[in-house]
C-alpha positions, -999 to 999 in steps of 0.1 A, spaced: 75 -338 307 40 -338 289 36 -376 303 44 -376 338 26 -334 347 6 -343 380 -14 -315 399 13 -309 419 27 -274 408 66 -282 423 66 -314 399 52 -295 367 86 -271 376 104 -305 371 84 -320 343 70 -293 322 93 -264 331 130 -285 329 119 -314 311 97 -302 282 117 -270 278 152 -292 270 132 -310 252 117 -286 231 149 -265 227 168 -300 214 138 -303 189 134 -263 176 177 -259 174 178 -289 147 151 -279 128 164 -247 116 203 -262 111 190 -295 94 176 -275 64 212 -261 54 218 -298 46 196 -300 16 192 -262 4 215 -236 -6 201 -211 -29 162 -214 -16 176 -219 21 148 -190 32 116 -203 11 126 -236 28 129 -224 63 99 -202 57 75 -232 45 92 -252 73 84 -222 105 51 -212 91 35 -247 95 40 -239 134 18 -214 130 -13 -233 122 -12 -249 157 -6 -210 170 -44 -207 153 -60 -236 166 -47 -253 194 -58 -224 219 -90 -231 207 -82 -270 214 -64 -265 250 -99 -249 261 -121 -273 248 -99 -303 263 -86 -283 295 -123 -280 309 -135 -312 297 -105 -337 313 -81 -310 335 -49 -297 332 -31 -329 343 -46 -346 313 -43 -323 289 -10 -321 291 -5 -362 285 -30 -355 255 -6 -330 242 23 -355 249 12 -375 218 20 -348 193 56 -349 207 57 -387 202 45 -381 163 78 -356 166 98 -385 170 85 -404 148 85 -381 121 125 -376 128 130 -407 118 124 -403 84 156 -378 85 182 -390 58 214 -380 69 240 -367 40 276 -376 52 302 -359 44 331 -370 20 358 -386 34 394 -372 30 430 -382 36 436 -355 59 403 -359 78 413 -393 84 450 -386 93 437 -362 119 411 -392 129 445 -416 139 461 -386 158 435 -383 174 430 -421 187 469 -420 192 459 -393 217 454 -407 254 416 -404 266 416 -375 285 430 -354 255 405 -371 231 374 -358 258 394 -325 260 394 -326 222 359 -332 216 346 -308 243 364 -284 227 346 -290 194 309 -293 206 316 -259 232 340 -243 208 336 -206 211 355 -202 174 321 -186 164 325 -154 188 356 -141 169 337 -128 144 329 -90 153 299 -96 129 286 -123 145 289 -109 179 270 -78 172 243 -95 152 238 -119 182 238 -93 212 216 -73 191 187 -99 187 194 -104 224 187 -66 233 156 -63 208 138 -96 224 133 -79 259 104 -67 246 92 -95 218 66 -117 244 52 -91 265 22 -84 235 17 -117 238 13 -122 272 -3 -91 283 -19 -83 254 -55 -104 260 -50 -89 296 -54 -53 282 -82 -53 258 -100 -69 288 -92 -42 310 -99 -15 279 -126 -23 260 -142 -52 281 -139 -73 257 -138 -117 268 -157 -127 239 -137 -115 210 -100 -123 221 -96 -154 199 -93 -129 170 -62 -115 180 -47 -147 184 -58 -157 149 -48 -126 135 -12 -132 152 -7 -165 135 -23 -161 104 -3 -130 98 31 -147 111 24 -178 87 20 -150 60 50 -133 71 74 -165 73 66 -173 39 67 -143 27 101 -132 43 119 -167 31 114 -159 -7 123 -125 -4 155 -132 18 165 -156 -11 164 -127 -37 190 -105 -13 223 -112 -10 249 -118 15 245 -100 46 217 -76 34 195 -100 44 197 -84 81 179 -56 71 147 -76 67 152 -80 105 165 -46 110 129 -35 98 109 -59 113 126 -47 152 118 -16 145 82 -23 135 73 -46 159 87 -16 182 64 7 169 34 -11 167 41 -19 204 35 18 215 6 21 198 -13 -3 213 -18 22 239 -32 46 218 -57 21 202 -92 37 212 -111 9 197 -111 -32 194 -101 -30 158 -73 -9 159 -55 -33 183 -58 -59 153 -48 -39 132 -21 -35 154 -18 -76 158 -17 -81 126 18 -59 118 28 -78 152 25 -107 134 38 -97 103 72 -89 119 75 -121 136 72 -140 106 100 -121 92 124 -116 128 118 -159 127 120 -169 93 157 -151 83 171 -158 113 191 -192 100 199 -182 69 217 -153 84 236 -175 109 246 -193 72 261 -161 60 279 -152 88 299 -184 101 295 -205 70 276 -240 73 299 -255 95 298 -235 122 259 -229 119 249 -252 142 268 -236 170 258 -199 161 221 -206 160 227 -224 192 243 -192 216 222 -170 195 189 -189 210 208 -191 243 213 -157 246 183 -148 240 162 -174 266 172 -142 295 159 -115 278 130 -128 262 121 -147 296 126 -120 313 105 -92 293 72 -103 304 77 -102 340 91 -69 340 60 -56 322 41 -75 346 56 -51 373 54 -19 354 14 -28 357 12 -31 386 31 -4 400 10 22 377 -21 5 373 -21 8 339 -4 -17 307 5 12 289 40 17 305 45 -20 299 32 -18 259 61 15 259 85 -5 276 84 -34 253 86 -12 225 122 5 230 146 -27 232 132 -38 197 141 -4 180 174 -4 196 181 -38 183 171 -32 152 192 2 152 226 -20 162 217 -47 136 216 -21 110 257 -15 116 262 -54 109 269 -53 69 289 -15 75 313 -36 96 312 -66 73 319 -43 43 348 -26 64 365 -61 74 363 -67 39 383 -39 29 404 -40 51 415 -79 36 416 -68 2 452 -54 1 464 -89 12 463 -112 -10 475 -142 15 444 -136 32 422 -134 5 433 -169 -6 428 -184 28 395 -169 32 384 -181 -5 397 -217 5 378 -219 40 344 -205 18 350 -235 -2 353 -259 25 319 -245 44 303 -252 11 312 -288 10 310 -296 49 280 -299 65 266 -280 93 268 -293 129 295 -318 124 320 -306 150 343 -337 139 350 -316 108 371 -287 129 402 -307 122 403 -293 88 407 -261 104 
């Protein structure tokens, strides 16, 4: 997408919009399954060293898009920034893969399978890479739809947030210190977040993201009630706090509540799910402006859906807790349940060909 941007807006729809956003969804999906493959009790110090590198390029490459944008254009600079995607590639070559153990009954369901005639075997697999197995949980299903309803509001800081301080305090010199103090503060936050998610167990983790929604809430309304420069970074800087944490715990979460198997799939809907709303916050604070004339309805707007996200993934471990309860008395069920935990632990996650021990 990066290599073939022209000057033509309709083909950057085609190459950078479609093109570079698969791309970069296939790339960013992966990278927070592939680390349940190698680490089980420091899963969020892993994935927090892992999603805070990202965040030195949030610190400098704005800095290095301006220089280059003016000096060669915008056509260019995209095909410069196409050779940090081919270094992507590179580098995910040097992934190792662990394969699971092979078993008699995985391979007696691999020769009913081939006995199978082919439109049952692409029925078969379709049904493993779309499988919708991970929707039955009520916990997962209210974890995901919350995230979903507390993103409406996650981008439109960062997209109308330069716009404002120029509009209030007339300041175009000074902006780049928000965005460092975004990043710096996320990095921070990501590694921060991953240790302390390992120390917690079990589902408990969600209230790390419980209070980082309703944080990044808050400090969204009172950017509007900044009256100078450096109370908005102030402000950026719990901003970017609570996206380190909302990013960091996010897969080892997934872990928790579908096992490892069926990670790969929940991290996948989750970030489906919430493309629409996170897309769509931006815009819609967009329009609050410029109906009122002022960002401040936008900066109250994009507060609220965070807070009531945060408020519905605060009910996730009650209901956990209750299903949990309620499977006690049955001891059938405890034994399948203890069996299936020890299957997710040997199985790795993302390897739909594994559902047929299921």
């Amino acid at each position: 997408g990066f290599v073939f941007a022209n000057r033509s807006l309709e083909v950057r729809y085609f190459t950078y919009g479609i093109l570079f956003g698969c791309g970069s969804s296939f790339a960013f999906q992966p990278s927070l399954v592939i680390l349940g493959h190698y680490f089980k009790r420091r899963l969020g110090l892993a994935n927090g060293i892992v999603a805070g590198g990202s965040c030195l390029f949030s610190i400098s490459l704005p800095f290095f898009l301006k220089t280059v944008g003016k000096a060669i254009g915008l056509a260019h600079t995209f095909q410069v920034l196409s050779a940090f995607m081919f270094i992507q590639i590179l580098l995910s070559l040097t992934f190792r893969p662990l394969l699971p153990p092979s078993s008699d009954s995985h391979q007696d369901g691999q020769d009913k399978l081939a006995s199978r005639s082919m439109k049952q075997q692409c029925r078969n697999q379709m049904q493993n890479y779309f499988s919708m197995r991970v929707f039955r949980k009520k916990t997962y299903r209210i974890w995901a739809f919350g995230i979903a309803t507390a993103v409406l509001g996650y981008f439109v800081p960062y997209v109308h947030l330069i716009k404002y301080v120029e509009e209030a305090f007339k300041e175009d010199q000074k902006e780049w210190i928000l965005l460092v103090c975004l990043g710096a503060m996320s990095g921070l936050g990501r590694l921060v977040s991953g240790r302390i998610g390992d120390c917690i167990p079990g589902l408990k983790k969600i209230y790390l993201q419980v209070a980082s929604f309703m944080l990044l809430g808050l400090m969204c309304m009172m950017i509007p009630q900044c009256q100078k420069f450096e109370d908005v970074i102030v402000v950026c800087l719990f901003l970017g706090l609570c996206d380190g944490f909302f990013i960091t715990i996010m897969a080892p979460i997934a872990f928790e509540l579908v096992g490892p198997m069926q990670a790969s799939q929940a991290i996948g809907y989750l970030l489906g799910l919430m493309a629409i709303p996170m897309t769509a916050g931006p815009p819609i604070a967009g329009y609050l402006h410029d109906y009122f004339g002022t960002y401040h309805p936008s900066f109250y707007f994009a507060g609220i859906p965070p807070i009531i996200g945060g408020l519905v993934l605060s009910v996730v471990p009650l209901v956990h807790q209750r299903m949990l309860k309620k499977q006690q008395p049955d001891s059938g069920k405890d034994k399948m349940l203890v069996s299936e935990t020890v299957m997710n632990g040997e199985l790795l996650p993302g390897c739909p060909t594994t559902e047929a021990h299921i």
